[in-house]
C-alpha positions in Angstrom: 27.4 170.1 -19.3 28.6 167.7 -21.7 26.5 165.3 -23.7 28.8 162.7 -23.2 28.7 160.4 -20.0 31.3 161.3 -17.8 33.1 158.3 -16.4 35.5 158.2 -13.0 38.5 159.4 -12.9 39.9 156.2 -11.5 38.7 154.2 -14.6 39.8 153.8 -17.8 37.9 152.3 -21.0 38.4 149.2 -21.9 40.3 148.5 -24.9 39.8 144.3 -25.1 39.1 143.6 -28.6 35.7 141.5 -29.7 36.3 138.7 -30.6 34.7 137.1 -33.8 34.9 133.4 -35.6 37.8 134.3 -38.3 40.1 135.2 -35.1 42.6 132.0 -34.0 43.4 132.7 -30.3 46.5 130.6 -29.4 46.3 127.9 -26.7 47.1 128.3 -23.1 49.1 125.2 -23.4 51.8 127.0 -26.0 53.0 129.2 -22.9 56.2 128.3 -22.0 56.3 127.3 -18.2 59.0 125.8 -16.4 57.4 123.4 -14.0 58.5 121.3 -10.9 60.8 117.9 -12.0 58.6 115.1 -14.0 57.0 112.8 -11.8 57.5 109.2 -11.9 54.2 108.1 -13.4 55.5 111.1 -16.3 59.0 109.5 -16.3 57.5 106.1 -17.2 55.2 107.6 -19.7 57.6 109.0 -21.7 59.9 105.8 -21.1 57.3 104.0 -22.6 56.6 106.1 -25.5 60.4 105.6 -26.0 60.8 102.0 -26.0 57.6 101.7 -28.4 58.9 104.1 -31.2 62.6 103.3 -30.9 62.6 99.9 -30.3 60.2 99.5 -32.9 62.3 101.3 -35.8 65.0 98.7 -34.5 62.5 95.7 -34.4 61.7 96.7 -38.3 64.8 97.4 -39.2 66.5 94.0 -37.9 63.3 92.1 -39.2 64.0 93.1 -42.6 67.3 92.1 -42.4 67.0 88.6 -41.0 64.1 87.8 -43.8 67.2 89.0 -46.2 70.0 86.5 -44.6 67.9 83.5 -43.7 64.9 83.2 -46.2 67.0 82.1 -48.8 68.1 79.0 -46.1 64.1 77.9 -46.1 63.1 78.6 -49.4 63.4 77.9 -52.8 64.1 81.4 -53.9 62.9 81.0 -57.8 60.2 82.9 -57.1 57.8 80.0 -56.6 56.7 79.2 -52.5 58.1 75.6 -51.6 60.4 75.3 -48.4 63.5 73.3 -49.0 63.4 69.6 -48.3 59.9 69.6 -47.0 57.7 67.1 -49.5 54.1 67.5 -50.1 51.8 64.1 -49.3 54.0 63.3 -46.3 53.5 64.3 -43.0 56.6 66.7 -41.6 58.7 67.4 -38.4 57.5 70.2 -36.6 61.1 71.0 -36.7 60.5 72.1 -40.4 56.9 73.2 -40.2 57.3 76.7 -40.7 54.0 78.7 -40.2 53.4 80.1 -43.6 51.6 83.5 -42.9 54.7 84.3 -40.9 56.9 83.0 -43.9 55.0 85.3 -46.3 54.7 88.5 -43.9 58.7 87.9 -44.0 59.1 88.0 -47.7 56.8 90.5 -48.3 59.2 92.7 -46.2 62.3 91.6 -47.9 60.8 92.2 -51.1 60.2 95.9 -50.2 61.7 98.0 -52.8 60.8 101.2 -54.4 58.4 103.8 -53.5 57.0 101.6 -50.5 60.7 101.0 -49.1 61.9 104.3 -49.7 58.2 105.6 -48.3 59.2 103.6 -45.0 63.0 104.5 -44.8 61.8 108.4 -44.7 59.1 107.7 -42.2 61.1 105.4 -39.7 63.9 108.2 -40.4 61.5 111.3 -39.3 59.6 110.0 -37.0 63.1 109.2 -35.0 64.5 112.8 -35.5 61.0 114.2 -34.5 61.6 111.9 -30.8 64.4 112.9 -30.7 64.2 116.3 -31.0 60.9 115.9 -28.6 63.3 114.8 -25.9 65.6 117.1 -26.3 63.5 120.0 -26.4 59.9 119.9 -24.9 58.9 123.0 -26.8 59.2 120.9 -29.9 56.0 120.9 -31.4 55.1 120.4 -35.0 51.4 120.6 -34.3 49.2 122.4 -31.6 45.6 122.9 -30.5 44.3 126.7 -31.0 40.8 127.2 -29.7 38.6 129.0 -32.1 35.7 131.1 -30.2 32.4 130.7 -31.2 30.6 134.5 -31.2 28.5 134.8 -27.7 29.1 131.4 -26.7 32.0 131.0 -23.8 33.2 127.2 -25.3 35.5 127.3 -28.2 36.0 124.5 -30.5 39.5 123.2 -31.0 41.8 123.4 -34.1 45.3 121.5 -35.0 47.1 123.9 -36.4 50.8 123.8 -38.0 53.0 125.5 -35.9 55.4 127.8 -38.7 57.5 129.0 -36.4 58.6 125.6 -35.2 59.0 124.5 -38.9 60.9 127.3 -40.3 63.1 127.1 -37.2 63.6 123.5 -37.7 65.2 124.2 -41.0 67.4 126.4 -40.5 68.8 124.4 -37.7 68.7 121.7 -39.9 70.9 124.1 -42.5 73.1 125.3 -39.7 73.6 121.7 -37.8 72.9 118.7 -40.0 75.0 119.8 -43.1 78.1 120.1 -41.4 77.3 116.5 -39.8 76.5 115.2 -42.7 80.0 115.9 -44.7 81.8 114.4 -41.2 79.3 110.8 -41.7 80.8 111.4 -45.7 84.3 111.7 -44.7 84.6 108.8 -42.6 83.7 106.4 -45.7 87.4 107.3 -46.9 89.2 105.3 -44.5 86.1 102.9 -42.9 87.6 99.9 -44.2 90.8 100.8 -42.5 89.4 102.1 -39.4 85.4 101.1 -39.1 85.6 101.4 -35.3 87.1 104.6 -35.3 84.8 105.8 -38.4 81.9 104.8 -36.5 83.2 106.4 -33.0 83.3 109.5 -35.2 79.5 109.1 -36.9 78.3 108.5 -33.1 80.1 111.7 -31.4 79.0 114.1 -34.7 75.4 112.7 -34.6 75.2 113.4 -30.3 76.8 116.7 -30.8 74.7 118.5 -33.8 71.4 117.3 -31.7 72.8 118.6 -28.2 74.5 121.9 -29.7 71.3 122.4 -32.5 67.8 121.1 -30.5 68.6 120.9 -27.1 66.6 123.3 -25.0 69.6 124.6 -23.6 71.3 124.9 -27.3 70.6 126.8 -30.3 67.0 126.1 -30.7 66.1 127.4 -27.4 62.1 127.8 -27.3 61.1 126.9 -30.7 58.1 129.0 -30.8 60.8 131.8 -30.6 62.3 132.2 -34.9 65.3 134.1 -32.8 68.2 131.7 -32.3 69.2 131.2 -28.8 73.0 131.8 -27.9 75.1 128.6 -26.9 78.0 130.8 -25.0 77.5 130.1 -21.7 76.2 126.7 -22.5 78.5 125.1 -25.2 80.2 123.2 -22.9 77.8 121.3 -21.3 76.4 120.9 -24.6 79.5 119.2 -26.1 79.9 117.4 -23.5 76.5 115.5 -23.1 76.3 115.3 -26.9 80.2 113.3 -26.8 78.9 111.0 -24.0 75.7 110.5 -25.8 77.7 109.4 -29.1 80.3 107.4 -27.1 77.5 105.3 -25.6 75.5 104.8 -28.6 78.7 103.7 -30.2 78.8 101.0 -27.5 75.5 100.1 -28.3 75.5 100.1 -31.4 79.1 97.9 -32.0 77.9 95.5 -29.1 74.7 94.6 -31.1 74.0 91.2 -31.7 74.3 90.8 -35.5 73.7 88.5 -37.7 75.7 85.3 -38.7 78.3 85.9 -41.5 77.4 83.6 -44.8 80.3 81.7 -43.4 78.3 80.8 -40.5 75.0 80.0 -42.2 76.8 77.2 -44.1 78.2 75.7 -41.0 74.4 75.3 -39.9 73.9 73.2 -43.0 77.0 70.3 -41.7 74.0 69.8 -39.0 71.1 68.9 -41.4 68.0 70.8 -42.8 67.9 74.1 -41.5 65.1 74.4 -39.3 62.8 76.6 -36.9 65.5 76.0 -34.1 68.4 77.1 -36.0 66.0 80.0 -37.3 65.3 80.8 -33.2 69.0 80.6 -32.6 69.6 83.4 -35.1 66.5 85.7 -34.7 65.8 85.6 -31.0 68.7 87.1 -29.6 69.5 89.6 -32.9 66.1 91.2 -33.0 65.5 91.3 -29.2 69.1 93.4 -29.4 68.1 95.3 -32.2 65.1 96.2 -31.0 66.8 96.3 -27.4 69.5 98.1 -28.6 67.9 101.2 -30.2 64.9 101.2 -27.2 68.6 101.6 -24.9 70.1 104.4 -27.3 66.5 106.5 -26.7 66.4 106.1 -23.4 70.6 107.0 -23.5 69.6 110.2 -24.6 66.3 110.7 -22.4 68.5 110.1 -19.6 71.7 112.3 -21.0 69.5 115.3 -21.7 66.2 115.7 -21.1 64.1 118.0 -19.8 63.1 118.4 -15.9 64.7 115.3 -14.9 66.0 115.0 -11.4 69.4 113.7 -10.6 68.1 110.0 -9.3 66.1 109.9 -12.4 68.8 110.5 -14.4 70.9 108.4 -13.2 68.3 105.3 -12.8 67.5 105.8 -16.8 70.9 105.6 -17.3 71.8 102.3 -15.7 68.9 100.5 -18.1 71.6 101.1 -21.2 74.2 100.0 -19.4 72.6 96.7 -18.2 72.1 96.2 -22.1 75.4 96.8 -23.0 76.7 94.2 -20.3 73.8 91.6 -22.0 74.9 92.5 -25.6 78.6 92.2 -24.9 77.6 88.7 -22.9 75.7 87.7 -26.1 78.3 88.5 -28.4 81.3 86.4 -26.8 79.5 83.4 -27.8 78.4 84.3 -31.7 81.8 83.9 -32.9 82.2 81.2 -35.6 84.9 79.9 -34.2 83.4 78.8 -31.3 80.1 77.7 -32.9 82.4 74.9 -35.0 84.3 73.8 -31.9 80.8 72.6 -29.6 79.6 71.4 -33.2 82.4 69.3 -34.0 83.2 71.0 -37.3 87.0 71.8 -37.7 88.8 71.4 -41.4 88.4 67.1 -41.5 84.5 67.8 -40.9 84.4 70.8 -43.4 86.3 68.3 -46.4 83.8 65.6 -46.0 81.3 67.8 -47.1 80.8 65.8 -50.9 78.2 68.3 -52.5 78.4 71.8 -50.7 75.5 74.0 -50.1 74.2 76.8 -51.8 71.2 79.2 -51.7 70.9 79.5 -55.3 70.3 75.4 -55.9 69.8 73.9 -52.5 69.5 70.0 -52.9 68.7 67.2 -49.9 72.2 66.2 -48.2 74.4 69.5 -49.7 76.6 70.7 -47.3 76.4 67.6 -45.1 79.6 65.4 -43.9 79.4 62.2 -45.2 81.4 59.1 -46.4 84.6 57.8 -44.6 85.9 60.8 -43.6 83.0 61.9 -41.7 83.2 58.6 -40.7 86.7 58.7 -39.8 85.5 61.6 -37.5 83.2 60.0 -35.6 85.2 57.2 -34.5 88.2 59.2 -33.2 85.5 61.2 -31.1 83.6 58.3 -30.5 87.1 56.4 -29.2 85.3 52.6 -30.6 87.3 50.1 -32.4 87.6 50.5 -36.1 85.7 47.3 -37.8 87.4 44.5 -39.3 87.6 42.5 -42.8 85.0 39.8 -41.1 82.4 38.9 -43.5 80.1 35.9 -42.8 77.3 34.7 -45.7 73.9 35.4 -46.0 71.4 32.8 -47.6 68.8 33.9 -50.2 66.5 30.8 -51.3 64.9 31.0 -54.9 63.6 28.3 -56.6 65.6 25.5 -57.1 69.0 27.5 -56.2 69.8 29.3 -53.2 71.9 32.1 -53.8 74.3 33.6 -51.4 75.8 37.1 -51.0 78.6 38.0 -48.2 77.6 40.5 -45.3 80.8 43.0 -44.5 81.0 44.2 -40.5 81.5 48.2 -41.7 79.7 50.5 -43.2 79.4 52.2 -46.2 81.0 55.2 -44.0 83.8 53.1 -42.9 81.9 52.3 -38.7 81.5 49.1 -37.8 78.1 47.5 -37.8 78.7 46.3 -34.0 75.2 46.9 -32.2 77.8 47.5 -28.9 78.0 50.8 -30.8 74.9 52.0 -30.5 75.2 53.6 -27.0 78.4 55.5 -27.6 76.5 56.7 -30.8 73.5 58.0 -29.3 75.3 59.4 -26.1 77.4 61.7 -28.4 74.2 63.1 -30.1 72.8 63.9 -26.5 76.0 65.2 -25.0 76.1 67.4 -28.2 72.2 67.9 -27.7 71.8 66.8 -31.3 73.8 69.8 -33.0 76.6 68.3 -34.7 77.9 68.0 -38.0 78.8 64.4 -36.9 74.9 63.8 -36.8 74.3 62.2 -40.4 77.2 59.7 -40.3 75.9 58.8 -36.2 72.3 58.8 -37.6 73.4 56.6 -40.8 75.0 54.8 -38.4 72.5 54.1 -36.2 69.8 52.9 -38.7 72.0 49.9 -40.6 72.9 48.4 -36.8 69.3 47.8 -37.1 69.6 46.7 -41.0 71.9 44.7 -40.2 70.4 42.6 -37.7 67.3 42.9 -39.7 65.4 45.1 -37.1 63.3 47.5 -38.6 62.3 48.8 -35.9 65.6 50.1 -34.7 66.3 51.6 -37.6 62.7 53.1 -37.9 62.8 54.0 -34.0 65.6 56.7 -35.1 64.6 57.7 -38.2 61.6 59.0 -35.9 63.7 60.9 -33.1 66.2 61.8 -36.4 63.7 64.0 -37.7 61.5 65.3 -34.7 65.2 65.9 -32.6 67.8 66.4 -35.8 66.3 66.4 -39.2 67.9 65.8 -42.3 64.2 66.1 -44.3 65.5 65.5 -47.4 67.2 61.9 -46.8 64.8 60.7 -44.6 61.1 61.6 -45.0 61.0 59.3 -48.4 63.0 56.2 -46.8 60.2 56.2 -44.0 57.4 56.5 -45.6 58.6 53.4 -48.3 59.5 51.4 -45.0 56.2 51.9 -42.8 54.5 50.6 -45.9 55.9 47.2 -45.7 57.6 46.8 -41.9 55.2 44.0 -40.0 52.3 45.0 -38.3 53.9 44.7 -34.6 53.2 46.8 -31.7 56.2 48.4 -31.9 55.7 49.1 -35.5 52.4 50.9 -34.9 53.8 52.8 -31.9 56.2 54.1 -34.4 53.1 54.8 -36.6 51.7 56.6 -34.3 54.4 58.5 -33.4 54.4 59.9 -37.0 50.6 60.9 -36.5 51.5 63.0 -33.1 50.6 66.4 -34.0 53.4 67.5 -31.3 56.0 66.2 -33.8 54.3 66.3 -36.7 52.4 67.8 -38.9 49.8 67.0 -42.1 49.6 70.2 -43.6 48.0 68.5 -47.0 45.5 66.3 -48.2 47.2 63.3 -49.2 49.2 63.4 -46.3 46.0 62.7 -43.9 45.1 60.5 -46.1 48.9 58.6 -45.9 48.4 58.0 -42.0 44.9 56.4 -43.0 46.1 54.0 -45.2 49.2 52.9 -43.2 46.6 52.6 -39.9 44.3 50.3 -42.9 47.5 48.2 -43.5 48.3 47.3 -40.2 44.2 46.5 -39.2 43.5 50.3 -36.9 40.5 50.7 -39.0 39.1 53.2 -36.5 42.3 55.0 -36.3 42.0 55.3 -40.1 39.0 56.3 -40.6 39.1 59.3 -38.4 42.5 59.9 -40.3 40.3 59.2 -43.6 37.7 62.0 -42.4 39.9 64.7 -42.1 41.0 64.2 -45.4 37.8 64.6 -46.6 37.6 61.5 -48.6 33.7 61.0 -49.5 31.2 59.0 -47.9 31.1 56.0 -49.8 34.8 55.3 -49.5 34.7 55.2 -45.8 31.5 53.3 -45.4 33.6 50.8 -48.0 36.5 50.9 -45.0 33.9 50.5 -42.3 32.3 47.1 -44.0 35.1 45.3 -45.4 37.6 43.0 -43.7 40.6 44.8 -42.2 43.9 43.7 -44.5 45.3 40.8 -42.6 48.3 41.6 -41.0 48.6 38.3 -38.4 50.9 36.0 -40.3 53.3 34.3 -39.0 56.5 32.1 -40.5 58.4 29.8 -38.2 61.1 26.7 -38.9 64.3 25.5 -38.0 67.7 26.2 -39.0 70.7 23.5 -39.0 74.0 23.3 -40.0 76.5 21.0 -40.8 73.6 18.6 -38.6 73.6 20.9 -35.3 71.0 23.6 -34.3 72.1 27.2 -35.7 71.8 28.9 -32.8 71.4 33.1 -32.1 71.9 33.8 -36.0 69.3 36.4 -37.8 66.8 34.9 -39.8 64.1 37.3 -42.0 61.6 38.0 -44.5 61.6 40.6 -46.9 58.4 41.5 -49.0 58.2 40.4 -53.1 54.7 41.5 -53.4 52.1 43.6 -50.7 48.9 44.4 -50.7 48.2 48.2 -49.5 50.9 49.8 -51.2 51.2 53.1 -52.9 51.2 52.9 -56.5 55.0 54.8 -56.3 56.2 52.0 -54.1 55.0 48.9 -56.0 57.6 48.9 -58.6 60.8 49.4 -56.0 59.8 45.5 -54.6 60.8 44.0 -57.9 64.2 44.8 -57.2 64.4 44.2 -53.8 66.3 40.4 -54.2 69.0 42.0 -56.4 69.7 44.5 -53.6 69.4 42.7 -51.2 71.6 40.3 -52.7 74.0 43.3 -53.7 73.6 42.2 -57.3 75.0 45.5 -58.4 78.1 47.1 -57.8 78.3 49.8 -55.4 82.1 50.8 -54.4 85.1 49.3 -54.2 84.1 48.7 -50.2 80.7 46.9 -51.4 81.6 44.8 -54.5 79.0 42.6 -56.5 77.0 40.1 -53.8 78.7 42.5 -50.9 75.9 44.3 -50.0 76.0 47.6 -48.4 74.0 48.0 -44.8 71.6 50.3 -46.6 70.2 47.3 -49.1 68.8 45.4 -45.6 66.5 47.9 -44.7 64.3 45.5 -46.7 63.6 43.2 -44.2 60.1 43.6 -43.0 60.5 41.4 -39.9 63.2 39.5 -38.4 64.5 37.6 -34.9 67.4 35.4 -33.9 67.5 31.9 -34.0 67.2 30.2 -30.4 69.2 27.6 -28.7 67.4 24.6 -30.7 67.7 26.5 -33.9 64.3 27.6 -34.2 62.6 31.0 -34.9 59.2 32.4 -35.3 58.3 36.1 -37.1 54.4 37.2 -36.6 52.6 40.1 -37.2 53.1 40.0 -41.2 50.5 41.6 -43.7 49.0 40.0 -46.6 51.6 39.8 -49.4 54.4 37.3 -50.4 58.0 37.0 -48.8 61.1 35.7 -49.5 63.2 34.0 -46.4 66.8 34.9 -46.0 69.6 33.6 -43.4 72.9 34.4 -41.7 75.4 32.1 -41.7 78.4 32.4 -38.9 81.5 34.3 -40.3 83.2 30.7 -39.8 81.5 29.3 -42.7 83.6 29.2 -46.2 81.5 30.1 -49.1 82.0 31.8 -52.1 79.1 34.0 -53.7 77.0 34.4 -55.5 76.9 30.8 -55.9 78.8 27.6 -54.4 79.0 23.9 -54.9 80.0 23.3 -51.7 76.7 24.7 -50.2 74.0 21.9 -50.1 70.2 23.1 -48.4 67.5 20.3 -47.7 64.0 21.7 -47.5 64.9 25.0 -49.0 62.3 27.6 -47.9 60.2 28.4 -51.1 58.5 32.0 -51.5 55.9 32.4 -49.1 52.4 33.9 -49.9 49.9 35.4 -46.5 47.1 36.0 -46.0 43.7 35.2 -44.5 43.9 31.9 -46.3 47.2 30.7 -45.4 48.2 33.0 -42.1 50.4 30.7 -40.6 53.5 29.7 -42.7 55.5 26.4 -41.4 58.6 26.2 -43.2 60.0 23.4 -41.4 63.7 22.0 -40.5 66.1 23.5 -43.2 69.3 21.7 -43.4 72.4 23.6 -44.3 75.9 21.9 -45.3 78.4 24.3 -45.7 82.1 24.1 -45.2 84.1 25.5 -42.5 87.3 28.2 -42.3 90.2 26.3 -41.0 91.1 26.6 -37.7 93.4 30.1 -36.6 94.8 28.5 -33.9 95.9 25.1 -36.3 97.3 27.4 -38.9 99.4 29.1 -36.0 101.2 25.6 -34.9 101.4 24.6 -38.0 103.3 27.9 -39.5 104.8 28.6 -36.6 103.3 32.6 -37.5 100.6 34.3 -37.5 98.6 34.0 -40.9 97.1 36.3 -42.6 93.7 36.8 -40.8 90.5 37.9 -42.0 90.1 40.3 -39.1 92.9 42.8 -40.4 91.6 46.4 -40.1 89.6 47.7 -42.6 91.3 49.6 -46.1 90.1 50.6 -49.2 90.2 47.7 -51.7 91.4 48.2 -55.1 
């Protein structure tokens, strides 16, 4: 009997090996198992992950690119960070109140270059093949979980662990696939230029094919954790085939994008004023929604085209998701051509050579790249269809001490329009019909503002300078003449609405300290002293300065001048009648020394154009006027509301009165209005009955019997004069 334990003939020893800590015993999950079709909750998962890592390549990608083509249209690109147009100390449009971290995030991306950009090219780059190939092929794994048994215990502890196989595999399909594809992307460089659709169509179909035909489960790869390569005979194909259609539709996708404007394009969005955060929307909305759209479309393309365990309805419902996107990008793109941009902008060839001083990146300058003058002019009035203005001039009256001066008002322009309030309408239904985006919208703004200079209404004319800049804004041109105007216009309730307006933080915005404090010294000058001080506070200006507000009388801003106007002994009835400021309290130290000219320009003391001689002033030089009305019936007229400062009056005179400026004999004035000082001391200012003898233009109708023709009238259209 042997020693030896005999064991049953129906057994056999077992021959499992122990195992110990160094041994690595693969994963159950590495085991390749063809399971039932994905669900829907799997389908959406991996739809997801799709969208997120494809459509954000393409969201990076296209953000990149618009910081490139648009930051050089916001800021001063001299390596300094100031926005173009946009002044410190001043509040500004929202229209132009970019947010600056989102400025800077944008050019710290466009500034990428180097190791960090080339760092991020390479990742974007491999982390798209890796997804891709992941779709393709499900047995794609770089990196796997191995469980590593723990001696006598029955839980392992898990370990990542680089798959070799799959990399080794992975580069020799690379060798095998990519190469090939490669030389085909270099070809098609040779005749791009000629052909760059059909170099492009050839890109697309070489990329589908070498990742059909090389990862595919179905192609060459086969299982990856398998180094063998997998035969494509019976396969090829259906491989081809899918690859093709995956190219040809990515192709579509990828031509149909929304791109961005040409440079062409980005100097027509100058003809419509400073470029702003709507302009900025209109280009990067709808390019990186189809960038990021686009490639999200081109993954799910190719989930739909070939993945793995999808059933036919899946397919097919993945599938129409690219195809709604090519019918939105091919919708989007009809409308981004230039030429129809220009044609609802009103810019053709007249618009584009009115432009004096054209734009450019590398010296941008307030008003480049802006119609203007009488052609622009010229434009608006043929789309306006309003009468062109005449020679008509009538005399305005200045009174200085012991001489009353007198300069002769022209019924145009400086852009050739006629200074007819009857105008106004037409004007401001063009910019609404055009919804503000024209390159029409600095002459129609001009425009607008000297029918109130003109008629010495301030208000008008700031009224528009408001909705200019909160609806349209040319930054540049207007911020400065604003701020100078709301520092001496009257202290009316309309004046302050406008005011008030300007300190609406849904149109504008302070984003410095001397701007807060701005809007608390205009609310001082015209007597808000609480809406000052809280204005004063959140410029944190110290204690003692607002308890010095809080205690001392408001400026006066209550004074009032009223007379009567004759002429040639009858009332002058329904003519303009003004002040304009000499000296003001409450003013800037910058705008002090611009009201010691203000009689000579007014006056149009110095020569302008050949359109505006010497005492022919231009609209532009009546924007002085701080408050003004129209005589009544009996000749009479009353302004109020005037802050503490000194004023000169000055008069209109009917176009039927003869006078030649700057001065004329023939003019005579009894009780000539002298300069008037206001204040708390003297609020109201009486400047009683002027008389005015002036002589008349003879009569049009005596000169027709008389010559038996028609004389040569002062109302002939307008022309340049030499």
């Amino acid at each position: 009997m042997s020693d030896e334990t005999e064991q049953p003939a129906n057994e056999t020893p077992s021959e499992e090996p122990v195992a110990s800590e160094e041994t690595i015993v693969p994963s159950p999950t590495l085991s390749l198992v063809l399971p039932s079709p994905l669900s829907t909750l799997e389908v959406l998962r991996k739809c997801l992950k799709i969208l997120v890592i494809f459509g954000g390549i393409g969201f990076w990608v296209s953000l990149r690119s618009l910081a490139r083509h648009t930051l050089p249209h916001i800021l001063i690109m001299d390596g300094t960070f100031e926005f173009q147009e946009v002044r410190d100390a001043i509040p500004i449009p929202h229209l132009v109140a970019w947010n600056h971290d989102v400025i800077q995030w944008m050019l710290r991306i466009e500034r990428l270059d180097g190791g960090p950009l080339l760092f991020a090219i390479l990742g974007s780059l491999l982390l798209l093949v890796f997804q891709t190939i992941k779709i393709l092929n499900p047995t794609f794994r770089i990196f796997s979980l191995a469980q590593s048994p723990v001696k006598d215990a029955q839980i392992g502890t898990s370990t990542l662990v680089l798959n070799q196989t799959v990399i080794q595999k992975l580069v020799l399909i690379f060798i095998r696939t990519m190469l090939p594809a490669c030389a085909i992307w270099l070809l098609c460089t040779l005749f791009e230029t000629r052909q760059p659709l059909l170099s492009y169509l050839i890109r697309w179909l070489a990329v589908g094919i070498t990742f059909w035909v090389g990862f595919h489960r179905e192609g060459m790869a086969g299982d990856f954790r398998q180094l063998e390569f997998q035969s494509i005979e019976e396969s090829a194909h259906r491989l081809l085939l899918r690859g093709a259609l995956f190219g040809a539709g990515a192709f579509l996708l990828q031509f149909n994008t929304y791109g961005l404007p040409s440079p062409d394009k980005m100097q027509l969005y100058h003809t419509l004023g400073t470029f702003h955060k709507g302009f900025w929307n209109q280009i990067a909305t709808p390019y990186l929604l189809s960038g990021m759209g686009g490639m999200a479309s081109i993954g799910l393309l190719m989930f739909a085209i070939g993945g793995f365990r999808l059933r036919r309805n899946q397919s097919i419902a993945l599938s129409l998701l690219p195809i709604v996107m090519l019918v939105f990008l091919v919708t989007a793109k009809r409308g981004q051509s230039i030429e129809a941009f220009a044609k609802k902008r009103d810019i053709n060839q007249a618009t584009l050579a009115a432009i004096p001083v054209p734009y450019s990146t590398d010296r941008p300058m307030p008003a480049a790249g802006v119609p203007d003058g009488i052609a622009a002019g010229e434009q608006l009035l043929r789309a306006l269809n309003i009468p062109r203005p005449t020679r008509e001039t009538n005399p305005l009256l200045f009174f200085f001490p012991n001489t009353t001066a007198i300069a002769m008002q022209e019924h145009y322009t400086e852009d050739g329009l006629p200074t007819d309030s009857s105008t106004e309408h037409a004007v401001t239904d063009f910019l609404k019909q055009r919804n503000y985006e024209t390159a029409l919208s600095w002459v129609a703004f001009k425009h607008l503002f000297n029918i109130g200079a003109v008629n010495f209404d301030i208000t008008t004319s700031l009224r528009y300078c408001i909705e200019s800049l909160a609806k349209y804004p040319h930054v540049g041109q207007t911020m400065p003449v604003i701020r100078t105007m709301l520092f001496y216009c009257s202290a009316s309730k309309e004046n302050i609405a406008i005011i008030d307006q300007l300190a609406d933080e849904n149109q504008f915005i302070c984003n410095d300290r001397p701007s807060l404090r701005m809007l608390g010294d205009l609310y001082v000058r015209v007597g808000e002293v609480q809406k000052a001080l809280k204005w004063y506070r959140r410029a944190d200006m110290p204690k003692t300065f607002l308890e010095r507000i809080q205690k001392q009388k408001p400026m006066f801003h209550n004074g009032r001048v009223y007379g009567k106007f004759m002429l040639n002994g009858k009332p002058l009835a329904g003519m303009k009648v003004g002040v304009y400021p000499l000296r003001l309290n409450g003013l800037p130290i910058d705008i002090e020394p611009e009201l010691v000219h203000t009689s000579e320009e007014m006056m149009g003391a110095l020569f302008y154009s050949p359109r505006f001689p010497r005492f022919h002033p231009r609209p532009y030089s009546l924007r002085w006027v701080s408050a003004g009305t129209t005589t009544n019936a009996n000749g009479e007229f009353t302004l109020e509301n005037l802050t503490e400062g000194e004023y000169q009056v000055v008069v209109a005179l009917p176009s039927s009165v003869s006078l030649n400026p700057p001065f004329d004999t023939k003019l005579q004035v009894k009780n000539q209005p002298r300069a008037l000082i206001i204040g708390y001391s003297l609020p109201n200012r009486p400047v009683g009955t002027v008389e005015i003898t002036a002589p008349l233009k003879p009569d049009k109708l005596k000169w027709e019997k008389v010559s038996g023709e028609k004389p040569a009238t002062d109302k002939e259209p307008l022309r340049d004069r030499d």
